[in-house]
N, C-alpha and C positions, 0 to 999 in steps of 0.2 A: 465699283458700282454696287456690288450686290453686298459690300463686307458696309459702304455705308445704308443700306438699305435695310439691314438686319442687323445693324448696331443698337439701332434702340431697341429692338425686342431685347437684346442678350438679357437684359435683367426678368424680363416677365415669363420669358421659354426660355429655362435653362439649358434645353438643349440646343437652343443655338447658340452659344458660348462658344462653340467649337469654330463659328467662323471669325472668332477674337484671335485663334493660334494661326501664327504665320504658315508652321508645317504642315497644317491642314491644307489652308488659299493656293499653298506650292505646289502639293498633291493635286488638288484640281485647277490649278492654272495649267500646270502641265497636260493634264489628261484634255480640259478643253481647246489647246490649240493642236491637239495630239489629232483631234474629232474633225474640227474644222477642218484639217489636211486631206482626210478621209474624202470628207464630203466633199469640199471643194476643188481636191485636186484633179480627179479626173472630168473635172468641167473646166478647170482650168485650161488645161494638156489638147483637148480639143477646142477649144476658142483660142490658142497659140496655133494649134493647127491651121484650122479656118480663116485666119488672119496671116498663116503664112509666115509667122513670127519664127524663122529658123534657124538654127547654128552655121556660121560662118566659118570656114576650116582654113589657117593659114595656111600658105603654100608652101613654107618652111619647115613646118612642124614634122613630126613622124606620120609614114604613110597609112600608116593604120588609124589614125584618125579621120580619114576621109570618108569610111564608111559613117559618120558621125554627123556631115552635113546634113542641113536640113531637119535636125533634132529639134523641136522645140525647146524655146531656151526664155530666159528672164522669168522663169517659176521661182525665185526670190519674191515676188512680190505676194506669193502664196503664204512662206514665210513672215513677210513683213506684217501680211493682215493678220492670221493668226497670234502672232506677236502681242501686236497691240490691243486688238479686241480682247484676249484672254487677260492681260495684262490689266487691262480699264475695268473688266470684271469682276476681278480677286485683287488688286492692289486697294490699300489703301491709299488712296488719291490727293491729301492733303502733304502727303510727304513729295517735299519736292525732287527727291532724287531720282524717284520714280516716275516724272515730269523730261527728265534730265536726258533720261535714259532714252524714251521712248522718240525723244525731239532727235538724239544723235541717230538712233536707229534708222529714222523715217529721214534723215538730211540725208545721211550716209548712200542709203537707198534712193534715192532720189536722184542725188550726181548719179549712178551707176545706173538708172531706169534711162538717163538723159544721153550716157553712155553706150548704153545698147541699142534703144531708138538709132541711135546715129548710125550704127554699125549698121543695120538692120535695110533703112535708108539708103546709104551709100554703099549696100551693098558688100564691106572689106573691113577686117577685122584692125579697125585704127582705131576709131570711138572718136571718141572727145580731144583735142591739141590735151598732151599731158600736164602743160604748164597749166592750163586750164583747170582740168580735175584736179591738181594738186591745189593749187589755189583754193578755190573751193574747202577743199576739207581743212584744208590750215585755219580758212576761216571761221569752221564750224568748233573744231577741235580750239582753236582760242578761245571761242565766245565761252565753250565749257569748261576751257579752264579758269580761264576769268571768275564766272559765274562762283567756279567750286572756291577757288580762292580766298574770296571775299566774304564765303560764309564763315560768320563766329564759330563755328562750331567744327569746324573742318581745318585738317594741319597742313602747313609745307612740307613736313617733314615727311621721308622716306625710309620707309623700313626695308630691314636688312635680313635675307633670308639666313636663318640659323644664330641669328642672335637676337635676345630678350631685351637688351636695354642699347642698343646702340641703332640712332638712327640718322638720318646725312638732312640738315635743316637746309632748303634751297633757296630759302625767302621767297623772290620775286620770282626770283629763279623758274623756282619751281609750274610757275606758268608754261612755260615753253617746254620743259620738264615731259609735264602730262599731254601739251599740245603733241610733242613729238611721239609720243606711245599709242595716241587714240588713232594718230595718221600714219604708224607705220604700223599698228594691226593693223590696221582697211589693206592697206595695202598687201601685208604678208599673207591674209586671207584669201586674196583675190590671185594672188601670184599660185596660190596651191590647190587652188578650182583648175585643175586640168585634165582628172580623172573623175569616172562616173561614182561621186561619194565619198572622192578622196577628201574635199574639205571639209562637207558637212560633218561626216564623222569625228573627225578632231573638234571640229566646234561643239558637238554635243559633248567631249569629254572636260573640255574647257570651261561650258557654263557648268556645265555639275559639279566642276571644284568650284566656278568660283559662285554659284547658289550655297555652297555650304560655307567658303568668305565669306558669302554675306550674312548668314545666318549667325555664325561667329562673332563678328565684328560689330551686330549689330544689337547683341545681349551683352548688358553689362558684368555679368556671373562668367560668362564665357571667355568674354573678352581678358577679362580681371584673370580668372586661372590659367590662360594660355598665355598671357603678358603679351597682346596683341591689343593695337589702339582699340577703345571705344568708341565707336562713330555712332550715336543715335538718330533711327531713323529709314540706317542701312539694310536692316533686317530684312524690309521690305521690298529689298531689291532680291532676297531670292525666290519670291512671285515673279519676277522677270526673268530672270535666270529658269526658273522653268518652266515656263511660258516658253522659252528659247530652245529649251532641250525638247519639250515636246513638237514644237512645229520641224524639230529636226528630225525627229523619228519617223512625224508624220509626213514629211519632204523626202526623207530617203529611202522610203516605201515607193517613189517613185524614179527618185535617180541614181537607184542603186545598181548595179552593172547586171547587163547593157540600159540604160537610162531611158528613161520614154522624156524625162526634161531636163533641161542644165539650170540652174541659179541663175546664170549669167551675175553682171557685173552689178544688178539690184541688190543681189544677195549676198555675191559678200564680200561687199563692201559695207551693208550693210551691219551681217554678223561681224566682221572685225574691227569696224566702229564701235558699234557696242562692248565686244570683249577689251578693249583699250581702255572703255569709258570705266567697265567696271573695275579692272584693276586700278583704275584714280577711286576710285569711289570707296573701293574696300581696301584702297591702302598699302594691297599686296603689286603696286607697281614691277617693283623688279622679278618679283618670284613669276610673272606673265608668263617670263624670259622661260621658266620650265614647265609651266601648264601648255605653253602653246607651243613647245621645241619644235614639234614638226614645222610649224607656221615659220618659225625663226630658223630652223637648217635649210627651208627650200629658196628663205629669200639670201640668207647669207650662199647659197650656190648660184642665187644669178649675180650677186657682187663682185664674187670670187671669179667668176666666168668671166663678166664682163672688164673685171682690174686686171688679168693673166691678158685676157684677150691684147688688150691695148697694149700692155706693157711688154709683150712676149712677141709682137709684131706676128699675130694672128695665131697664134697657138692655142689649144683649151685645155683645161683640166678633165669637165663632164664632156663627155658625148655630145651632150646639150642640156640646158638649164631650162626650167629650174630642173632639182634634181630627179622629179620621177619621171621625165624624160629620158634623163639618162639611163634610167633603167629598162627603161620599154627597148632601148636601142641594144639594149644589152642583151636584149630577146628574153627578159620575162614577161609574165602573162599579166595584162592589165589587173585583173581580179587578186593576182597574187602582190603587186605593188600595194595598191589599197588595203588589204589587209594586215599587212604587215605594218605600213605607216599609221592603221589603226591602232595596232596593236603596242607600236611606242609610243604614241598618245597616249593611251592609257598609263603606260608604265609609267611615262611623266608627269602626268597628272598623280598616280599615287604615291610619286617621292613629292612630288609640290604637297599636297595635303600634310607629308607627315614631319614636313618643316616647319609645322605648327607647333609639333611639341618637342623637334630637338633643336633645340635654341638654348 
């Protein structure tokens, strides 16, 4: 809104030229849902209050989470607004990908707002019949593939991390491809919301590599010297991308341990919608698989749990899954789990990034 608002001065006030650079609108996308979080989140936190909107603690889980009942929870939605308002801001609004983004974000979050009402409702941490929610996002996660597919301008083809010229063409394939990557981030996202900060923080490490995907992918000098496709257009998506990273800074200012609120299933589901979407979008499909490892080692330990389980006739590998369960049981200190899994977040997000240039 404001980059078409101050487009036609750029020629007459040269100094607003500055709002034509993407890395500027990035800088203050970011900083703007950063504000928003500020402001609105401790109005949030108290109308979840007042409304009684509180965390439900399975009766399975580890004991130490029961001091945790009654936590205000579904502050994803604080997320989701600042998101998109920053987002509608600083984006250039005529690129459709940035259309794209914003529609999976708010679907995403949508199933999971429908999710937590229920729980909330009935009282008991079941939510939505699964076949249901899965439904749902297969069908939002098609409609995006579809969409992306059928643009001229966008490939099937799937790059391969550590190599310049080798790429895996899926044709139609490739539909179902990107359906299944946008619907099992939501989902590995949501599987590793179980500590106070433990998801948000890998999601903030996650969009800041892939804001600079985008930003890569989406200049053609960049693109051309790193031998990474050229998507025009793309660029633009890393105003979303920080848009994302800030409303997570400004969200984990609140739920960062001990938590005054949870995300619940609004949030992330609908960050891991989003980070699916983007890696279709910038191309870097596979390379997700190590921007988001924590996402991907907690969901492969309830697979692993639940495949031993059945086949071992009641035996387990973890303690309990997903895997920072297992650790709580192991009697480390929640703040110490978190950090740590922040901390390989990071480290995998800086070998994802530097698979750019050894290829």
């Amino acid at each position: 809104m404001i980059y078409h608002l101050l487009y036609p001065l750029h020629v007459e006030y040269s100094f607003l030229n500055v709002f034509r650079y993407i890395t500027f609108r990035t800088i203050y996308a970011t900083i703007t849902a950063l504000v928003i979080c500020f402001v609105f989140g401790p109005w949030l936190i108290r109308k979840l209050q007042s409304l009684r909107v509180g965390q439900t603690i399975r009766g399975d889980g580890p004991e130490t989470h029961l001091a945790k009942e009654g936590t205000p929870t579904m502050g994803g939605v604080l997320i989701i607004f600042a998101v998109v308002i920053s987002t509608l801001l600083w984006a250039n609004l005529t690129v459709d990908y940035i259309w794209l983004a914003v529609m999976v974000t708010v679907a995403f979050g949508l199933i999971g707002f429908m999710d937590d009402y229920r729980k909330l409702v009935k009282s008991n941490s079941k939510g939505i019949p699964g076949k249901v929610r899965l439904s749902g996002e297969i069908i939002i996660a098609l409609f995006v593939s579809v969409v992306l597919y059928i643009k001229p301008d966008f490939s099937s083809n799937t790059t391969i991390p550590f190599f310049k010229t080798v790429f895996l063409n899926l044709g139609w394939g490739y539909i179902f491809f990107a359906a299944f990557i946008i619907v099992g981030a939501a989902n590995a996202v949501n599987l590793t919301d179980g500590l106070d900060g433990l998801a948000i923080g890998p999601s903030i490490t996650c969009f800041g590599a892939y804001l600079i995907f985008a930003y890569l992918v989406g200049n053609f000098k960049t693109a051309n010297y790193l031998q990474i496709p050229y998507i025009p257009g793309t660029g633009e998506l890393a105003i979303f991308c920080g848009a994302i990273v800030g409303a997570g800074f400004g969200f984990l200012w609140y739920n960062t341990y001990p938590a005054q609120v949870f995300m619940g299933d609004v949030g992330s589901l609908s960050l891991g919608g989003a980070l699916g979407t983007m890696a279709i979008m910038t191309k870097q499909e596979i390379l997700l698989a190590i921007v988001g490892g924590v996402f991907v080692m907690e969901t492969f330990s309830v697979i692993f749990q639940v495949g031993w389980f059945k086949l071992s006739n009641g035996k387990r590998i973890f303690k309990m899954a997903p895997l920072h369960h297992h650790f709580e049981l192991k009697g480390w200190a929640e703040p110490k789990i978190i950090v740590r899994f922040w901390i390989i977040s990071i480290l995998l997000t800086l070998v994802a990034i530097s698979t750019l240039k050894l290829r």
